[in-house]
C-alpha positions as CSV (number, residue, x, y, z in Angstrom):
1,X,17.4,49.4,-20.7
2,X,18.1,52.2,-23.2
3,X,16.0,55.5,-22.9
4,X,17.2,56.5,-26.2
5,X,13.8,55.8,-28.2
6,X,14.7,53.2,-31.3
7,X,13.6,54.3,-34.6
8,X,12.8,52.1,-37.6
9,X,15.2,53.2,-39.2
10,X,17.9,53.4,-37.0
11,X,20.1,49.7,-36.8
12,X,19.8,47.9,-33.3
13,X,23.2,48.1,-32.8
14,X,23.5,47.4,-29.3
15,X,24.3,43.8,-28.4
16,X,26.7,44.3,-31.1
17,X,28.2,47.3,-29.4
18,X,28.6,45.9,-26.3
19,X,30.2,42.4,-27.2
20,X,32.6,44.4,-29.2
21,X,32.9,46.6,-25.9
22,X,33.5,43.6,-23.9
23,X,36.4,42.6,-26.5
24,X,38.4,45.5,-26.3
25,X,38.2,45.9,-22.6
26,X,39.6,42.4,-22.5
27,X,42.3,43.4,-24.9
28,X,43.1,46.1,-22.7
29,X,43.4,44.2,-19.6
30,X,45.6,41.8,-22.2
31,X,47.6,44.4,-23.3
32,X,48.6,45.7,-19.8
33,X,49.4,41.8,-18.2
34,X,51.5,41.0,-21.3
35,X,53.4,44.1,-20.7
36,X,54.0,43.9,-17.3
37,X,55.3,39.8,-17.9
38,X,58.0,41.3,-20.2
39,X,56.5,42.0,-23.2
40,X,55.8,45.9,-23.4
41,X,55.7,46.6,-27.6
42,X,52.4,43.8,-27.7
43,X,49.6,45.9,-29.1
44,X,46.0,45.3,-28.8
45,X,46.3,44.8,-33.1
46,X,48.8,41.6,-32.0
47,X,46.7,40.5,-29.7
48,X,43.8,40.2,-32.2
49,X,46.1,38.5,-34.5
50,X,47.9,36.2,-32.5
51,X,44.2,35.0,-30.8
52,X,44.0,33.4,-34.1
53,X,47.3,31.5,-33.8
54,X,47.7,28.1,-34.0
55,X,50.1,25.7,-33.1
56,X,51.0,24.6,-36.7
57,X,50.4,28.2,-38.0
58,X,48.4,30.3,-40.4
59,X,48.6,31.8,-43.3
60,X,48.5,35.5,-43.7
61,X,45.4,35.4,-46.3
62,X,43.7,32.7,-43.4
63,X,44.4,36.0,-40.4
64,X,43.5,38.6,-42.8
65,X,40.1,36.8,-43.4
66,X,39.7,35.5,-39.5
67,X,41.0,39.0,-38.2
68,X,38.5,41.1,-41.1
69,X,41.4,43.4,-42.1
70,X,43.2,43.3,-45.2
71,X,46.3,41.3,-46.2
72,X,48.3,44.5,-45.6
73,X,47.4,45.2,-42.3
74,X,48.2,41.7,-41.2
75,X,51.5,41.6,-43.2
76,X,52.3,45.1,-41.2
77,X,51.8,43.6,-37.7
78,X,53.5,40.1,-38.9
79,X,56.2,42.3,-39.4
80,X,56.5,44.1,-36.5
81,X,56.2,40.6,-34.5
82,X,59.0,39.1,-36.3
83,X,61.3,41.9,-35.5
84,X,60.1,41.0,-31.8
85,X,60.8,37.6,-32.3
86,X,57.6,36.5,-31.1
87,X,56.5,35.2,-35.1
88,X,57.8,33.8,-38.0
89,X,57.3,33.2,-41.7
90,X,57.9,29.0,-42.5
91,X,57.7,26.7,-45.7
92,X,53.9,26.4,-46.6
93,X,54.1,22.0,-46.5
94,X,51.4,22.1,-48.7
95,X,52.4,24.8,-51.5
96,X,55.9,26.0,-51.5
97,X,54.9,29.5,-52.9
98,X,53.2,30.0,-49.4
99,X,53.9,30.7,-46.0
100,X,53.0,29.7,-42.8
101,X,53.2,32.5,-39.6
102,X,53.4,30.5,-36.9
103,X,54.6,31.8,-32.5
104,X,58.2,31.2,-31.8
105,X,58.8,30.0,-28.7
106,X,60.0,33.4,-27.5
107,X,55.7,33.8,-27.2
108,X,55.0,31.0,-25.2
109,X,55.1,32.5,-22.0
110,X,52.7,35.5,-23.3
111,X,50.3,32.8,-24.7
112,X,50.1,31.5,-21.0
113,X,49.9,35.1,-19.1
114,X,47.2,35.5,-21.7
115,X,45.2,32.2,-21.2
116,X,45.7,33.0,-17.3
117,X,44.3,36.2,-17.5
118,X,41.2,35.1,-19.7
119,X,40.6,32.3,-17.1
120,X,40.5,34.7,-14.5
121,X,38.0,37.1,-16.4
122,X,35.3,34.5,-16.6
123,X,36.1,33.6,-13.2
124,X,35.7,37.2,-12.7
125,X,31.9,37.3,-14.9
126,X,30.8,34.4,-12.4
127,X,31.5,36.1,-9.5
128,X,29.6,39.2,-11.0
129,X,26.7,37.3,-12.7
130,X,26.8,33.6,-11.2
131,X,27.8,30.6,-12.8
132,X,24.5,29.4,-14.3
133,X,24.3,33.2,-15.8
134,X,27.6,32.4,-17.6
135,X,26.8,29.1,-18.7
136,X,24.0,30.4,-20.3
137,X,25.5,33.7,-22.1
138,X,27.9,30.8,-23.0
139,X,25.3,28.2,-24.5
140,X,23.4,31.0,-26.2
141,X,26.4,32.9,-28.0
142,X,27.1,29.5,-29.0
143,X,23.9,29.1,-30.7
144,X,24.0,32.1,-32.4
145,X,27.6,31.6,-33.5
146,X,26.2,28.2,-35.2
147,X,22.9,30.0,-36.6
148,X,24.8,33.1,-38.2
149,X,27.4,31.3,-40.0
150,X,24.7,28.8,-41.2
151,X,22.9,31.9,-42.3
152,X,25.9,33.2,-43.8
153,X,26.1,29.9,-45.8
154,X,22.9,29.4,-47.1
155,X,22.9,32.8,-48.3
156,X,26.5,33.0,-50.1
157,X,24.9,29.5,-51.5
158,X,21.8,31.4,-52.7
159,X,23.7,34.3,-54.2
160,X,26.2,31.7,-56.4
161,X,22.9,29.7,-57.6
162,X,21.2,32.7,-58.5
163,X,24.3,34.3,-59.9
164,X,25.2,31.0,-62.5
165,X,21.7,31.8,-63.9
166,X,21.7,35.9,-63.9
167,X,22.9,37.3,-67.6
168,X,25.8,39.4,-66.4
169,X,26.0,43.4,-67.8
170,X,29.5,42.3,-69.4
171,X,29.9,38.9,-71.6
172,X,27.5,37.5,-73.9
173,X,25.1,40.0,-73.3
174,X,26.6,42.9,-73.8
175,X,28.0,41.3,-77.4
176,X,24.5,40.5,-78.5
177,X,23.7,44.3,-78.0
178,X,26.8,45.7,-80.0
């Protein structure tokens, strides 16, 4: 428990905080196995991005949006793990102006030091906190995962009904007053 007194003003920030200190000690613990199984220039920024890779492959705009960075950023570290050969840039199928960054198979073995390391950190948490304990932070991040993002929807639905009927400062308007 916190014996910093909460203001009404001040955000609740701390579940928040700690899941996203809970991520980047994971990244560091990431960062250190991948170097140590022969991949020493892996980043904790590639690690975000390729935790996001798929097996078919992405496209930049898809990381950039999944990642909450901008198309820069991801293009930089795409970059950087081409010239490590881990990545590359392929033929979108689906529109030939596009591309697709997709794991070469110089990254395989990093994808399975990383999925053995995860495995061991939530064998780790239930060890520390017991198996039901994890279930349940499982089950109810879950449920909040589903709830915010139906949240998210209903009010990005909300904004673009109320926004087709809202007179804009600019168009038609804005004529009528000139």
């Amino acid at each position: 428990m916190s014996t910093r007194q909460e203001s009404e003003d001040e955000p609740r920030t701390g579940i928040l905080g700690r899941m996203r200190s809970i991520e980047r000690a994971v990244h560091r613990e990431m960062q250190e196995q991948l170097a140590h199984g022969g991949y020493p220039r892996v980043r904790i920024p590639h690690i975000a991005l390729l935790a996001h890779m798929t097996s078919a492959g992405r496209r930049l705009t898809e990381f950039a949006e999944l990642m909450q960075v901008t198309k820069s950023a991801v293009s930089q570290l795409v970059s950087d793990l081409e010239r490590q050969g881990l990545v590359e840039r392929v033929p979108d199928p689906t529109d030939g102006r596009a591309a697709l960054i997709r794991a070469t198979s110089a990254a395989d073995e990093g994808f399975r030091i990383a999925r053995k390391r995860l495995a061991e950190i939530e064998r780790e948490w239930e060890r520390q906190i017991g198996p039901d304990r994890v279930a349940e932070l499982e089950a109810t991040l879950e449920e909040l995962e589903h709830w915010q993002e139906k949240l998210l929807a209903t009010r990005r639905h909300a904004r673009i009904r109320d926004g087709a009927r809202r007179p804009t400062s600019g168009g038609r308007a804005a004529a009528k007053k000139l």
